[in-house]
C-alpha positions, 0 to 999 in steps of 0.5 A: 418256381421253387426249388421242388418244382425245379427238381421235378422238372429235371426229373422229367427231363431226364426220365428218357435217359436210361431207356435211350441208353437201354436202345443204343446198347441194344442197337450196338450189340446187335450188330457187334454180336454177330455170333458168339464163339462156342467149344468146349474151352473155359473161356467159352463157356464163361462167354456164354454164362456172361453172355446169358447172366447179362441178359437175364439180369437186364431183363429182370432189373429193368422189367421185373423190379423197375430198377432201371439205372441199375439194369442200364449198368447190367446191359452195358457190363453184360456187353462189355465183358461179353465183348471183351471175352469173345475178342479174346477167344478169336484172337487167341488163335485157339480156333475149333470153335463154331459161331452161335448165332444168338448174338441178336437175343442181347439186343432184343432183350435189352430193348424189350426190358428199355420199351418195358421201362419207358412205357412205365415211367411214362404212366407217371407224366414222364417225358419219355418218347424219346426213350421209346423211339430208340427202343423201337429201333433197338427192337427193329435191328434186333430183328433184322439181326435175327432174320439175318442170321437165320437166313444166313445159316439156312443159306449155308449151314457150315457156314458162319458169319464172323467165324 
């Protein structure tokens, strides 16, 4: 075997790896992003922008343009600093504010955008069904979130989970 073989088989080895990054981040959000704080505060409307920019960016990355390294970044940069900037809001004690329950679309988004992008690199002989895997189960949580959610606030419209 030289050495271009030796490089191809890596490559395919390999392939699944961002989209079972892609699963695990959505998988995580899902559950971290239970509601997204919401007033009128800077801090909030940057949360939501960020929250929105990453997903959005994810999704057009990875199932747009078929960069998929770089859409693992903006889904996991997306979520960190949405993360981080939720935490400050319910921590700063500044209160007023109520819970969008929109924390799931993240996770669906991004494991859309992992699905989308194995199902590519697959049509090219790449090993990827771990990658579709994780996906589906990212795609499975998210909806569980989501119907979760829903019932919640139907259950109890002034109450929000997390708040």
């Amino acid at each position: 075997m030289n050495a271009v073989d030796k490089l191809i088989e890596n490559r395919k080895r390999k392939a699944f790896l961002p989209g079972i990054i892609m699963g695990i981040i959505s998988c995580v959000t899902g559950m971290i992003f239970v509601g997204i704080p919401l007033n009128m505060s800077i801090l909030s409307i940057v949360n939501l922008v960020v929250f929105f920019f990453g997903a959005m960016i994810t999704l057009y990355l990875g199932a747009v343009r078929g960069k998929y390294k770089s859409a693992v970044y903006a889904a996991l940069a997306g979520a960190v600093i949405s993360f981080i900037l939720t935490y400050l809001m319910e921590r700063s004690g500044e209160g007023g504010y109520s819970m969008l329950h929109i924390g799931f679309i993240y996770g669906l988004i991004v494991a859309i955008t992992g699905l989308i992008s194995c199902i590519r690199m697959g049509k090219s002989g790449e090993k990827v069904l771990p990658g579709i895997i994780v996906n589906s189960i990212g795609i499975l949580a998210g909806l569980i979130s989501g119907a979760i959610s829903i019932i919640s606030y139907v259950m109890s419209p002034n109450m929000f989970p997390g708040a």
